[in-house]
Structures are given as structure tokens and as C-alpha cells.
Backbone of each chain as ProteinMPNN parsed JSONL, in Angstrom:
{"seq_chain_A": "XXXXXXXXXXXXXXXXXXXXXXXXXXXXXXXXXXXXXXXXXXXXXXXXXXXXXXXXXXXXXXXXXXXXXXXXXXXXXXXXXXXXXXXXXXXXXXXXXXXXXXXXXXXXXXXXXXXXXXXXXXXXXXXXXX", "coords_chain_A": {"N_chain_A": [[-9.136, 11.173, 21.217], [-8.173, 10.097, 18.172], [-8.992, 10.678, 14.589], [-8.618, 9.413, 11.636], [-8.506, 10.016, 8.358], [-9.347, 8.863, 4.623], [-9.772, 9.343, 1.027], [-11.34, 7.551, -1.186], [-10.275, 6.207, -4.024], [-10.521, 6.173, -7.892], [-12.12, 4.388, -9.963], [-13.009, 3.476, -13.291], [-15.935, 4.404, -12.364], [-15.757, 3.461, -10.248], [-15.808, 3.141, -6.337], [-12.391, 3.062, -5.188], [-10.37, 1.222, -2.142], [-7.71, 2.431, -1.443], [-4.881, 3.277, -0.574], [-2.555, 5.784, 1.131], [-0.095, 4.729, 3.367], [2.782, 5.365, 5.765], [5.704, 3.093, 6.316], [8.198, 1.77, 7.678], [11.057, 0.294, 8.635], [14.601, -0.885, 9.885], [15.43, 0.696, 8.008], [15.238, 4.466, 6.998], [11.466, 5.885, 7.041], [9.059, 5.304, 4.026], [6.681, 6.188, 1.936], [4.12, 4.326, 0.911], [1.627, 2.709, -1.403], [-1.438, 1.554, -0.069], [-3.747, -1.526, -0.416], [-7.153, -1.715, 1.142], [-8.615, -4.122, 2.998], [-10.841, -5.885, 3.954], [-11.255, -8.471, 4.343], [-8.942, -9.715, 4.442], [-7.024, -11.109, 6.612], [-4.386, -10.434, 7.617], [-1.342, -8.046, 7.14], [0.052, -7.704, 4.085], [2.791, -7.523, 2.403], [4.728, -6.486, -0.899], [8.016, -7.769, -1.267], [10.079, -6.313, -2.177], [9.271, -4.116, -1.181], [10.323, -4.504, 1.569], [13.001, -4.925, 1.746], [13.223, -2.018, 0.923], [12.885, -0.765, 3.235], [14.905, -1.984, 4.618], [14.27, -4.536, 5.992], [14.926, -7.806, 6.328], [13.462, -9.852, 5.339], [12.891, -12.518, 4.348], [13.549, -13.613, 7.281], [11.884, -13.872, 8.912], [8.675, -14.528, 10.504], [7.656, -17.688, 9.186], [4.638, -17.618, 7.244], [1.021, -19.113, 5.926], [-1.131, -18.371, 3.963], [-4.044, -18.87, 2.212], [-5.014, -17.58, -1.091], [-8.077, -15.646, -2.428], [-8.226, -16.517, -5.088], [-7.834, -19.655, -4.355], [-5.02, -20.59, -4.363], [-1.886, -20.855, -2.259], [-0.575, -18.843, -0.557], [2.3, -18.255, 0.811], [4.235, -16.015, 2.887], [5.903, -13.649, 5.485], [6.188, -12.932, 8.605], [7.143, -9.781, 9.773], [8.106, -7.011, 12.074], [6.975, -4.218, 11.922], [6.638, -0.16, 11.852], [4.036, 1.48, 11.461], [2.587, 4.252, 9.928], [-0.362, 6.426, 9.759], [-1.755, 9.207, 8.678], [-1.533, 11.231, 11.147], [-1.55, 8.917, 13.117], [0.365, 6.269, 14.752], [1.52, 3.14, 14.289], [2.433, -0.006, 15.676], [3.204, -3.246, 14.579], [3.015, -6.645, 12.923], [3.815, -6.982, 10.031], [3.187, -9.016, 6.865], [5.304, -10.296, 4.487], [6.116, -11.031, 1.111], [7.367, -12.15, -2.226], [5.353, -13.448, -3.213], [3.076, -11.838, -4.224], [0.71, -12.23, -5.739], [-1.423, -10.108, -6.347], [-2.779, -7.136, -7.818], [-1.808, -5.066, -5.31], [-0.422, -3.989, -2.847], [-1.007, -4.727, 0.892], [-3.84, -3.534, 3.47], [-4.729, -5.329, 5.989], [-6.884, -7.012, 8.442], [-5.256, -7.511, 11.138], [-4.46, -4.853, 10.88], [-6.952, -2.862, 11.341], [-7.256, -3.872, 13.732], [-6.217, -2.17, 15.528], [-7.674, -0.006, 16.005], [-10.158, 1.517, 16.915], [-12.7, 1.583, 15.198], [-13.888, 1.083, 12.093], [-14.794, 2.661, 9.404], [-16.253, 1.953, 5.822], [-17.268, 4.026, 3.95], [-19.324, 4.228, 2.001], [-20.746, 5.9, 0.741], [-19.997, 8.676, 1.256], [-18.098, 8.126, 0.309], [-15.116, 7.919, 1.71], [-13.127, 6.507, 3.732], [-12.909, 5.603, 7.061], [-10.785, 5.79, 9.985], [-10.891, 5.115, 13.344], [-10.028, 5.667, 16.576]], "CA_chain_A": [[-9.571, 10.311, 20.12], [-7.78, 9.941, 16.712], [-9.741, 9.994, 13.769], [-8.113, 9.011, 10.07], [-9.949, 9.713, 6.613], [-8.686, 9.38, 3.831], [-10.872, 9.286, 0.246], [-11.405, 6.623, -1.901], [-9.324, 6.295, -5.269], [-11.754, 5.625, -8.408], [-11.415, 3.868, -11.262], [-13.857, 3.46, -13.893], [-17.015, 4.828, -11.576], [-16.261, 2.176, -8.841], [-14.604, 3.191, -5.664], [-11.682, 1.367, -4.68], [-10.132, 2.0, -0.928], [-6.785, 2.574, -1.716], [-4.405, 4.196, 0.836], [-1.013, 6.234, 1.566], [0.756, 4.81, 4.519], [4.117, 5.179, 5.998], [6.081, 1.757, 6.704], [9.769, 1.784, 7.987], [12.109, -0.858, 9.139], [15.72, -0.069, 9.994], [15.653, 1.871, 7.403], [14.285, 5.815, 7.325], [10.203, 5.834, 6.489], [8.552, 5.261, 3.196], [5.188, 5.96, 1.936], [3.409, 3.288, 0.11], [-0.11, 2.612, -1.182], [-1.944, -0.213, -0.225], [-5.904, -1.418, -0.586], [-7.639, -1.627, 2.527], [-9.041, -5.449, 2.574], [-11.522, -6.374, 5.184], [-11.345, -10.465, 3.802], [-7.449, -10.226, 4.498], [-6.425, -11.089, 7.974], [-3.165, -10.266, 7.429], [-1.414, -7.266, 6.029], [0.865, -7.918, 3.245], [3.617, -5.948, 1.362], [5.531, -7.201, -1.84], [9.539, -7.993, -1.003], [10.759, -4.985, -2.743], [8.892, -2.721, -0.116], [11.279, -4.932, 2.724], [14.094, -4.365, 0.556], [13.62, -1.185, 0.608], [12.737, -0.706, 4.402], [16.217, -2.39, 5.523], [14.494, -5.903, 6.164], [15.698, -8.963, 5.636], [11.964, -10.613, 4.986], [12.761, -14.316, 4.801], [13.83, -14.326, 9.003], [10.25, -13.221, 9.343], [7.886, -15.861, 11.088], [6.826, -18.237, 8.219], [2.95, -18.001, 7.4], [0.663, -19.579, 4.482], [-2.302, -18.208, 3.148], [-5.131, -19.368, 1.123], [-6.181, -16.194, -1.746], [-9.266, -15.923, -3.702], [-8.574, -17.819, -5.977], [-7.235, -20.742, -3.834], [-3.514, -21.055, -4.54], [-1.537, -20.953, -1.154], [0.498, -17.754, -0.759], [3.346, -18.128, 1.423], [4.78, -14.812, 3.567], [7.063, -13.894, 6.699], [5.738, -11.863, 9.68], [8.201, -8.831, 10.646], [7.817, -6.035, 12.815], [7.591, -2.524, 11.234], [5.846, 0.799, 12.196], [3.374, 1.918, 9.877], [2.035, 6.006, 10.13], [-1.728, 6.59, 9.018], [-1.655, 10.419, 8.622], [-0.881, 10.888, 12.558], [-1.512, 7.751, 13.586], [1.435, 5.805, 14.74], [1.012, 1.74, 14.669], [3.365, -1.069, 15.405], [2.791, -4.345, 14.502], [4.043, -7.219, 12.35], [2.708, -7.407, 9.126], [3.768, -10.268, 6.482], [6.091, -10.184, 3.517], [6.383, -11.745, 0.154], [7.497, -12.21, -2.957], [4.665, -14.128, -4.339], [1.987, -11.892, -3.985], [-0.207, -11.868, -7.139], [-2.222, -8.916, -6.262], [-1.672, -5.837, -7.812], [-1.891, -4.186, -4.07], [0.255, -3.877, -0.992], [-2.816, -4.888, 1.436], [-3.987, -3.611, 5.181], [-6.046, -6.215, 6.612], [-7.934, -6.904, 10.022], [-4.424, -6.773, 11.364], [-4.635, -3.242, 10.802], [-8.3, -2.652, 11.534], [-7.478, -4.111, 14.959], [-5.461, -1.626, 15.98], [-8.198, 1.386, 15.825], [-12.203, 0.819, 17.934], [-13.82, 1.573, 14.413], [-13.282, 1.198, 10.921], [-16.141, 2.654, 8.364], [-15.961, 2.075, 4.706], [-18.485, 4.85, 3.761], [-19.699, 4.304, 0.694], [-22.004, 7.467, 0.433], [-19.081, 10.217, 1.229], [-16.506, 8.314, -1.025], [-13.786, 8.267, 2.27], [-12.426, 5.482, 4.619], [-12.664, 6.579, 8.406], [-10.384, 5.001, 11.13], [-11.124, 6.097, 14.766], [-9.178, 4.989, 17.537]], "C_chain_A": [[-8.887, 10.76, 18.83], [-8.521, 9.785, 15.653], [-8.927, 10.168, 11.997], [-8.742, 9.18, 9.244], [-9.261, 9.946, 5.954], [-10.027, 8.488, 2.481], [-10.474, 8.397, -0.482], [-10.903, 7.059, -3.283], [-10.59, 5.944, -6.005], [-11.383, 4.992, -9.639], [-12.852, 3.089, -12.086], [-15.49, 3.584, -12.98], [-16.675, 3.774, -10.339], [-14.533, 2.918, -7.781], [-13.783, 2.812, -5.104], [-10.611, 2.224, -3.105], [-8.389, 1.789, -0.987], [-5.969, 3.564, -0.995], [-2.555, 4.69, 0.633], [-1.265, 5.809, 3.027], [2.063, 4.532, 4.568], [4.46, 3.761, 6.778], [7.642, 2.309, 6.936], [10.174, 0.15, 8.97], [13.162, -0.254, 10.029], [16.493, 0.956, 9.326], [14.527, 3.534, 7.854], [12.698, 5.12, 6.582], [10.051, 6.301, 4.902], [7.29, 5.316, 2.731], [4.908, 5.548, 0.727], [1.985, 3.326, -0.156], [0.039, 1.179, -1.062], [-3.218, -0.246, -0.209], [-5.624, -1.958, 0.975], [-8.597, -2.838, 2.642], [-9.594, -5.714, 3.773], [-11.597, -7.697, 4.797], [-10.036, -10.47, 4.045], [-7.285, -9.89, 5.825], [-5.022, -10.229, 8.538], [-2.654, -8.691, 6.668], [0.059, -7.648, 5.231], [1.649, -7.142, 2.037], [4.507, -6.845, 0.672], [7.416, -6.932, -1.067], [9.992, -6.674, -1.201], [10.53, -3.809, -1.589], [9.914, -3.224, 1.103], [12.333, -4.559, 2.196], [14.262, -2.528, 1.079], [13.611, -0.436, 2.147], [13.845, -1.402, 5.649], [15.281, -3.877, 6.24], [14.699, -6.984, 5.551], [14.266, -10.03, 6.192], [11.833, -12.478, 5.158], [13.098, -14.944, 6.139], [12.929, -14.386, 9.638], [9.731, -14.725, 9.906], [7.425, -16.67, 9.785], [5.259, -18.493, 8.141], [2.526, -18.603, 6.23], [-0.646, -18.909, 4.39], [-2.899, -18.653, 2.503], [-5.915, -18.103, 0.438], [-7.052, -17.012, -2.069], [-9.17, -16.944, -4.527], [-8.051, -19.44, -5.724], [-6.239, -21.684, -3.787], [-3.156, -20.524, -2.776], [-0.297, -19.93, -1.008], [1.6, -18.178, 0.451], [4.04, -16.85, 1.953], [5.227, -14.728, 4.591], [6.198, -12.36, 7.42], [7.134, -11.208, 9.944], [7.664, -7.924, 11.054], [8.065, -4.873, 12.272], [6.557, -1.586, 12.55], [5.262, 0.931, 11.068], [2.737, 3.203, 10.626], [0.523, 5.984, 8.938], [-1.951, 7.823, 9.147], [-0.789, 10.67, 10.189], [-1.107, 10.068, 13.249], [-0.275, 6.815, 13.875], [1.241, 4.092, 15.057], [2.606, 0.54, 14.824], [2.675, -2.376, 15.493], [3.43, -4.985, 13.543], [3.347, -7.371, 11.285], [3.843, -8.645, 8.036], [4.24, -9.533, 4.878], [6.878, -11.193, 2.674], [6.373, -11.699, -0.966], [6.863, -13.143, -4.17], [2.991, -13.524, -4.291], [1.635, -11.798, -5.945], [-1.462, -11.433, -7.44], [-1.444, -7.551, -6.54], [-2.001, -5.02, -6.54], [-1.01, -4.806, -3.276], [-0.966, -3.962, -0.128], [-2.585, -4.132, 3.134], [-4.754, -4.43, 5.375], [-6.255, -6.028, 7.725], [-6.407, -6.853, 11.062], [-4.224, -5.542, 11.944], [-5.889, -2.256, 11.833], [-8.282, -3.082, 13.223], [-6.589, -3.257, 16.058], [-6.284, -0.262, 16.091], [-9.95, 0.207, 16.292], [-12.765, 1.098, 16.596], [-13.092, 1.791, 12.901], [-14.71, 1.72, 9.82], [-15.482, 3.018, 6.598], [-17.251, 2.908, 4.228], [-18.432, 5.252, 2.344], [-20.528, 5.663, -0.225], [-20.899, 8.954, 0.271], [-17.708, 9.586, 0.387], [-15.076, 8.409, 0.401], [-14.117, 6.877, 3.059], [-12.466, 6.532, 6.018], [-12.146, 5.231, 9.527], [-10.705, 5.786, 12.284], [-10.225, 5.182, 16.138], [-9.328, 5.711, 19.043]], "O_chain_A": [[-9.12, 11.915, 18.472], [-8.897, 8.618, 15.544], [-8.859, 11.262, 11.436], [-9.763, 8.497, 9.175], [-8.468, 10.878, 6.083], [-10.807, 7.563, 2.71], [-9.255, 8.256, -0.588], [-11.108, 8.213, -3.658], [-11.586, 5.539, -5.405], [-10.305, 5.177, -10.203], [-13.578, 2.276, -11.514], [-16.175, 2.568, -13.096], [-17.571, 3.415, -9.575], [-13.336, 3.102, -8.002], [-14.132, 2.014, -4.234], [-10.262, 3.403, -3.048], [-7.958, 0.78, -0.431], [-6.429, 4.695, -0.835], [-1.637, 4.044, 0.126], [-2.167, 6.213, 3.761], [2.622, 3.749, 3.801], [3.73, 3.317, 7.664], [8.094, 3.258, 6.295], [9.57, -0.659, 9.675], [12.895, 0.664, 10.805], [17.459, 1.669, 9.597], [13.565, 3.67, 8.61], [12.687, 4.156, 5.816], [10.627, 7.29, 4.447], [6.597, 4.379, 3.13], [5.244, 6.088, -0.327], [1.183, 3.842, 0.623], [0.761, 0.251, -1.43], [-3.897, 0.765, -0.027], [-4.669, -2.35, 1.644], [-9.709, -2.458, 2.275], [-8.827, -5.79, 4.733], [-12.661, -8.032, 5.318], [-9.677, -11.626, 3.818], [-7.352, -8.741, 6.261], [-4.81, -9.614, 9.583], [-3.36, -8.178, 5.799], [1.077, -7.851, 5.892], [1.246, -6.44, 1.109], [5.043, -7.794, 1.243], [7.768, -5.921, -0.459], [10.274, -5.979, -0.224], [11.3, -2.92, -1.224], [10.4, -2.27, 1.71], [12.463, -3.346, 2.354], [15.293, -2.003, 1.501], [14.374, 0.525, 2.247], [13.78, -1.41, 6.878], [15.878, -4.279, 7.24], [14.66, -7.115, 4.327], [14.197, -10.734, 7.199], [11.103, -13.273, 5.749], [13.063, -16.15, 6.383], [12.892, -14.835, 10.784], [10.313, -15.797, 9.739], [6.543, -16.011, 9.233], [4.686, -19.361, 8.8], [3.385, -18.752, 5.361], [-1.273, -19.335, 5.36], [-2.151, -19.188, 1.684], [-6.942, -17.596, 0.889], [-7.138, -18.24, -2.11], [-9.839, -17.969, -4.651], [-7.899, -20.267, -6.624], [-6.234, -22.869, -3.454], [-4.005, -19.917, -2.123], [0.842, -20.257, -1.339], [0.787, -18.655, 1.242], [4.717, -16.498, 0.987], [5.146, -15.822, 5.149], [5.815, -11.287, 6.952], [8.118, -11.874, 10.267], [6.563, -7.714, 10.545], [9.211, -4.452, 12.114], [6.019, -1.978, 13.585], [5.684, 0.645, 9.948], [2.422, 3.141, 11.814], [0.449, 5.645, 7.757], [-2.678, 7.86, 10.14], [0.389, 10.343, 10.337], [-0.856, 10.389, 14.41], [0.207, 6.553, 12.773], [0.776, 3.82, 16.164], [3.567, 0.486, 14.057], [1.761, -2.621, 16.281], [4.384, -4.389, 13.042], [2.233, -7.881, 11.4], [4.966, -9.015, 8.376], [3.711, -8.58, 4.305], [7.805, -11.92, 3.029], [5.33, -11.163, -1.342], [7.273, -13.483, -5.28], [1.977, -14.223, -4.305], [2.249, -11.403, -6.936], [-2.311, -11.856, -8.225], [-0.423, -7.019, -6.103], [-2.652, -4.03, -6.873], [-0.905, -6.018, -3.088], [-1.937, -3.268, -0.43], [-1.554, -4.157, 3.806], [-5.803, -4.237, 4.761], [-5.914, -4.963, 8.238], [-6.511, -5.959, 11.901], [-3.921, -5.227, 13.095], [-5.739, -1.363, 12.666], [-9.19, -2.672, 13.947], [-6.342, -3.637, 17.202], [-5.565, 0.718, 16.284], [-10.455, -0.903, 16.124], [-13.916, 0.698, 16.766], [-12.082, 2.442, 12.635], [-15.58, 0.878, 9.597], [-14.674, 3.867, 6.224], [-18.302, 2.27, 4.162], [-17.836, 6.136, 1.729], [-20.71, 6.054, -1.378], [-20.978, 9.903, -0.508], [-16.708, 10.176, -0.022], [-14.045, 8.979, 0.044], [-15.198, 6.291, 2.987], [-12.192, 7.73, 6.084], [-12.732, 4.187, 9.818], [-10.787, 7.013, 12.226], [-10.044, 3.967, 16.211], [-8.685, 5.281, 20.001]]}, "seq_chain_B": "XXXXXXXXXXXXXXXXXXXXXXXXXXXXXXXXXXXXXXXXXXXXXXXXXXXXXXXXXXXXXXXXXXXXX", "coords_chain_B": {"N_chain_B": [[-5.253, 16.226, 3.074], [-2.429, 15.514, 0.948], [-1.14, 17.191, -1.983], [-0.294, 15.735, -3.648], [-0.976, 13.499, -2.776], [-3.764, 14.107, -3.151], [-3.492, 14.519, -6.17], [-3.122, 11.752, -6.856], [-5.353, 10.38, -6.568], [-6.531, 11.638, -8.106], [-5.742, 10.664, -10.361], [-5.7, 7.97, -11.183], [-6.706, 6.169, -12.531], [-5.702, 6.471, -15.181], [-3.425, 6.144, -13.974], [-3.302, 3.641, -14.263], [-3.972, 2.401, -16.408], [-2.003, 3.194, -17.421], [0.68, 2.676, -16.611], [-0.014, -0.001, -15.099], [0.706, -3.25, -13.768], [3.718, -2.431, -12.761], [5.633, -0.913, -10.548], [5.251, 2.478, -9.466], [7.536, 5.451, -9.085], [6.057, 8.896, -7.136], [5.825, 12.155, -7.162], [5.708, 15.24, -6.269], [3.42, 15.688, -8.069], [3.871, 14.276, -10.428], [4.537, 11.817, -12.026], [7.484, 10.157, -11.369], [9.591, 7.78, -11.588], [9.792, 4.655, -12.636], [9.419, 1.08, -12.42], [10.125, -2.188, -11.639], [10.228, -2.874, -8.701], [9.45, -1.366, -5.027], [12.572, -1.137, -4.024], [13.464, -1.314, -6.574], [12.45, 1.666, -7.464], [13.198, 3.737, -5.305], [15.194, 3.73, -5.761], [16.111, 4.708, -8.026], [15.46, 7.342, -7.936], [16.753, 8.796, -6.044], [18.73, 10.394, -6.012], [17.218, 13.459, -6.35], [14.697, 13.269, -5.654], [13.615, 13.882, -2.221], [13.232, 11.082, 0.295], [10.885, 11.219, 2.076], [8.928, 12.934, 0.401], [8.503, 10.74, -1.231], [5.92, 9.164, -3.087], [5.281, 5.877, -3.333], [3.763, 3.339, -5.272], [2.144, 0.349, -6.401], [1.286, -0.627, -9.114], [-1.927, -1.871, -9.503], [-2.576, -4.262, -12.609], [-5.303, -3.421, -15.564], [-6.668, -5.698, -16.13], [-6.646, -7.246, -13.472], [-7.882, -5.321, -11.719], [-10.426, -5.442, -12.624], [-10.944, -7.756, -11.962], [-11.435, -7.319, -8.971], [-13.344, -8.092, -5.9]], "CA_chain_B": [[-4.648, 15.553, 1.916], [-1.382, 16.454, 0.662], [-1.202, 17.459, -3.16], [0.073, 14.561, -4.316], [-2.618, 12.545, -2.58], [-5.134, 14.33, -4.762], [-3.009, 13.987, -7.724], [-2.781, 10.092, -7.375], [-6.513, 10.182, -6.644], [-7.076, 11.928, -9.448], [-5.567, 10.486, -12.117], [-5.392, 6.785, -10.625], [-7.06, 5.118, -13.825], [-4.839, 6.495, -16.045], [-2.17, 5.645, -14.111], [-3.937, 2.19, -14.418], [-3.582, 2.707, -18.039], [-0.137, 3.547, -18.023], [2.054, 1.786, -15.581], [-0.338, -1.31, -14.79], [1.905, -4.52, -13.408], [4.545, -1.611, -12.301], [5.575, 0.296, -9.624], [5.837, 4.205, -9.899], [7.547, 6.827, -7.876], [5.038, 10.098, -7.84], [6.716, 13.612, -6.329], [5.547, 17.029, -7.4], [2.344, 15.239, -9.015], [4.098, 13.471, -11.506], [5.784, 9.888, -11.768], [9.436, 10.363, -11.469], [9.945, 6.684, -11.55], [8.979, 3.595, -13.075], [10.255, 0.032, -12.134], [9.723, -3.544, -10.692], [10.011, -3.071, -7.542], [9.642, -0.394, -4.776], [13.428, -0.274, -3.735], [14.105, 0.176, -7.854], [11.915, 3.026, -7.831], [13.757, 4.503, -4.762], [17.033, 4.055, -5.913], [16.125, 5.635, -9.408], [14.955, 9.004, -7.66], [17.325, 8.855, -4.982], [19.526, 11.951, -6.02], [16.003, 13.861, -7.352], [13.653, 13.44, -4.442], [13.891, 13.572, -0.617], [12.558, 10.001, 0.637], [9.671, 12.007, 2.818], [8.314, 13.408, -0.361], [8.211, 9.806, -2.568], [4.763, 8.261, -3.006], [5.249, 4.722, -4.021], [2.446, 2.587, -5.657], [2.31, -0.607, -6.695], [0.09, -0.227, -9.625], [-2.436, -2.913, -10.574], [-3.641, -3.62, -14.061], [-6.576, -3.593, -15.59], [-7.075, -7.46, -15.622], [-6.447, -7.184, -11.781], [-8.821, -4.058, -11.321], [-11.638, -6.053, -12.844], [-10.84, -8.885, -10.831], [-11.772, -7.559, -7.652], [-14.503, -8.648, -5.617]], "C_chain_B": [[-3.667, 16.089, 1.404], [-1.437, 17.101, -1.243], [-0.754, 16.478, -3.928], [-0.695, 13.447, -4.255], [-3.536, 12.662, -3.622], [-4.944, 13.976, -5.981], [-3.239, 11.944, -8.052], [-4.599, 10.14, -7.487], [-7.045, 9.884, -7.446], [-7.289, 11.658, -10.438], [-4.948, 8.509, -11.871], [-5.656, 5.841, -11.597], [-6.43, 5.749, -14.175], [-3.474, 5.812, -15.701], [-2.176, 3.878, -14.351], [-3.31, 1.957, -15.774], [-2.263, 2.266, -18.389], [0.714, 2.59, -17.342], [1.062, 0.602, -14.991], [0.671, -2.721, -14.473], [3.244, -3.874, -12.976], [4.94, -1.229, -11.213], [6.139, 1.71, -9.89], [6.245, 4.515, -8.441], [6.692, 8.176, -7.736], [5.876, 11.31, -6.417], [5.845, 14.669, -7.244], [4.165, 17.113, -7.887], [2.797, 14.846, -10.527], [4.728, 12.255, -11.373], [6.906, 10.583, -12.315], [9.823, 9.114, -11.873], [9.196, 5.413, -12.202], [9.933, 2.313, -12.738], [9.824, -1.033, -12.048], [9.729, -3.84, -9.164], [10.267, -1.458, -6.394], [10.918, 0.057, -4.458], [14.201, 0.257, -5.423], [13.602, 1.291, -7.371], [12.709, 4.289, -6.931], [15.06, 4.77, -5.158], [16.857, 5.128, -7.321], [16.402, 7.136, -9.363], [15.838, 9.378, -6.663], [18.004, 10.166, -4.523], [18.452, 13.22, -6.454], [15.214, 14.202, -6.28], [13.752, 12.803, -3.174], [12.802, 12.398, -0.327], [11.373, 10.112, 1.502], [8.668, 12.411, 1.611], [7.693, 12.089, -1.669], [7.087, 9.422, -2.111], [5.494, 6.743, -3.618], [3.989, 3.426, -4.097], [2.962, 1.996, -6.394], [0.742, -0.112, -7.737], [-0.373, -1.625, -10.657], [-2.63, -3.047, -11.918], [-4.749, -3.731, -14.441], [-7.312, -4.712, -15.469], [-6.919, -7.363, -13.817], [-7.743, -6.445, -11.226], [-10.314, -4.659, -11.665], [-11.986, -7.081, -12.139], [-11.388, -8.889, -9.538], [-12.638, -7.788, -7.649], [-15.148, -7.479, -5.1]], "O_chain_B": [[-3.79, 17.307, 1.272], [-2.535, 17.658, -1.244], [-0.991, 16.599, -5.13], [-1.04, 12.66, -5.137], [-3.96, 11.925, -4.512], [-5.697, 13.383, -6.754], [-3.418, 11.243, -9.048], [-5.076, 9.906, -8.598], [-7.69, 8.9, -7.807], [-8.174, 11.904, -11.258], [-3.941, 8.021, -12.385], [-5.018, 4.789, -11.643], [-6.01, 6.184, -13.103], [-2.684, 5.222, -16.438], [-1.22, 3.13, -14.556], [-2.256, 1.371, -16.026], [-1.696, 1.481, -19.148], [1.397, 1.753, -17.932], [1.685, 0.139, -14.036], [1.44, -2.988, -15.396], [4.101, -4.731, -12.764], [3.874, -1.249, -10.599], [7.222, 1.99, -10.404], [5.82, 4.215, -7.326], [6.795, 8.645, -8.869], [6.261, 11.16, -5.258], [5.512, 14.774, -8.424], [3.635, 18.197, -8.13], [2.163, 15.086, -11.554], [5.443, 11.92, -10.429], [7.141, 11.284, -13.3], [10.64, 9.251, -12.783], [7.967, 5.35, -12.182], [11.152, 2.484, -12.777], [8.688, -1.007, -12.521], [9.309, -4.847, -8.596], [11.041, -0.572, -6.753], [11.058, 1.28, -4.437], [14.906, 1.225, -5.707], [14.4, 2.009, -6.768], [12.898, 5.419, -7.383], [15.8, 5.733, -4.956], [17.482, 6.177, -7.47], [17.054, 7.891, -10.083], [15.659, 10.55, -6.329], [17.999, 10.787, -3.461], [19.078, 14.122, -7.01], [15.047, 15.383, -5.977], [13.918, 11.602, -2.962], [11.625, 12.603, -0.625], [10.781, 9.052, 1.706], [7.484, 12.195, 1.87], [6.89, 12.257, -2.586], [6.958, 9.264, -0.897], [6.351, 6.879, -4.491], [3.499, 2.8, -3.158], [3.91, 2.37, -7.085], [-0.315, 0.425, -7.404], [0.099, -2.172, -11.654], [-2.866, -2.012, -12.543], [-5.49, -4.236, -13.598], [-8.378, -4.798, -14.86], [-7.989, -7.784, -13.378], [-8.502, -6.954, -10.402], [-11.279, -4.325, -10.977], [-13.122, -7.326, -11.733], [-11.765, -9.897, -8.941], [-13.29, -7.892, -8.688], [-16.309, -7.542, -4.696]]}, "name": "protein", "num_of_chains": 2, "seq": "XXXXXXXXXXXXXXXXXXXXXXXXXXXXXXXXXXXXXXXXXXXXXXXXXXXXXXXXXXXXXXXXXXXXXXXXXXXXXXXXXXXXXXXXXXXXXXXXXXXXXXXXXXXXXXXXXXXXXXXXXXXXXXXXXXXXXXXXXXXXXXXXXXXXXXXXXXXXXXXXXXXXXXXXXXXXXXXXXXXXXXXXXXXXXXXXXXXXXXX"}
């Protein structure tokens, strides 16, 4: 069994689940933050992070989204690895140049790749288990 | 947690503060980098810091940070 924790970032008393993980392409690995979004299906990384990961983002599968506030995001499924301390994941997450969140996101995506996810509000940490 | 982890932890509203609508590079426990996007930030630091050692954060701002749900 694998288990992941990593602690919640804070920002004005409120804790926000904010994460280092490694992403690579064809390029060598990079470590990025991103929030940890249980309402986002999807996980989503701004262009620049493909860019910088040796893909070429617009060959990606075309998807659309509907955010929060109910504009229609547009993004491209590609295939990376992503590293969660020693965790090793592959999967395709989506990429675009219109996000208008300040975060790089993991969504359920993510979360479906590990038997338990707890956002533990009491100890202040994130726990994946797999 | 590595030391740089803690550092971003640590000082994550300020960097709110500071580099909001940005992206930083962070090494050592300091921002090396500042930019628009994460491969600026890599290219900035490129000759500076081994690509194993860069953090890169996309850093919201405070209109954003209030925003969430």
C-alpha cells in the first residue's frame, strides 16, 4: 500500500490544498503546483507547463468544459506521467491556454487513480492511499 | 517534505502578495524566477538551477484566492 500526504498551504487562516507534483512529457520531469479540486473532473495545466514538458498541446483530444462561473473552457487531453512523492501515475490530463484559474488543477481524474482520497480538515494534510 | 516544500508553505500568502497573476521559480527557498509562463521561468534559471531542484507555481491573486468556493 502507498500512502501520499502532503499539508495544506494557508492563506489568510483558510486552508487551501495546494500540491507539488512532478509532470513530464518528452521532455525531462518538472515539478509544478497545482490545487487539488474534487468539482473538477478533469485535471488541467496552463500551456506554458506543455511547453515546457516537450508537448505540442493543441494535437491533444479536444474537450470543453463548463467553470464556475459558466463560461466554456476549451482544453486538449495528452498523455503525461505525473509523480506524487513516490507515486508514479500515467494518465492524460487536459491542456490550455484559457484557463482563468490562478491554479494548475488535479481533479477526479487524479483521485481515480488511488482507493482513497481524504481531505482532512482537522490535521491540515491531504492523504492519497492507493 | 523537502525544504522548499515548507518554504512555499510557509510563506504562500506573501507570495500571494507578491507575485499574484505570475509564475515563480522557487530553489534554495527563494524565488529565482518570475515570469508568464512556466517554460519562461525555466528558461530564466536554466544555467542557475538543476531542473530536479525547480519548484514552479502558478501563483493566484488575491481576487482569485477570495474567489474560491
Amino acid at each position: 500500500m502507498s500512502v501520499v500526504v502532503y499539508r495544506y498551504v494557508h492563506f489568510r487562516g483558510r486552508a487551501v490544498p495546494l500540491i507539488p507534483v512532478g509532470i513530464k512529457g518528452p521532455s525531462p520531469w518538472i515539478r509544478v503546483w497545482a490545487y487539488v479540486d474534487s468539482g473538477a473532473a478533469y485535471s488541467l495545466f496552463d500551456a506554458s507547463v506543455a511547453r515546457l514538458i516537450g508537448i505540442d498541446w493543441r494535437t491533444g483530444r479536444p474537450m470543453t468544459a463548463t467553470t464556475g462561473t459558466g463560461a466554456l473552457l476549451r482544453f486538449f487531453l495528452q498523455p503525461v506521467a505525473l509523480q506524487m512523492r513516490r507515486v508514479r501515475l500515467r494518465l492524460d490530463v487536459g491542456f490550455s491556454d484559457e484557463l482563468r484559474i490562478g491554479f494548475n488543477v488535479l481533479g477526479l481524474d487524479v483521485f481515480a487513480q488511488f482507493d482513497q482520497v481524504i481531505f482532512d480538515a482537522r490535521n491540515r494534510c491531504l492523504t492519497f492511499t492507493r | 517534505m523537502t525544504r522548499d516544500e515548507t518554504w512555499i508553505t510557509e510563506h504562500f500568502q506573501a507570495l500571494v502578495e507578491c507575485y499574484g497573476g505570475k509564475y515563480i521559480g522557487i530553489a534554495n527557498r527563494q524565488v529565482v524566477a518570475v515570469g508568464d509562463g512556466a517554460d519562461e521561468v525555466a528558461e530564466k534559471v536554466r544555467d542557475r538551477v538543476e531542473r530536479k531542484h525547480l519548484h514552479i507555481m502558478k501563483v493566484p491573486t488575491e481576487q482569485e484566492m477570495s474567489c474560491l468556493l
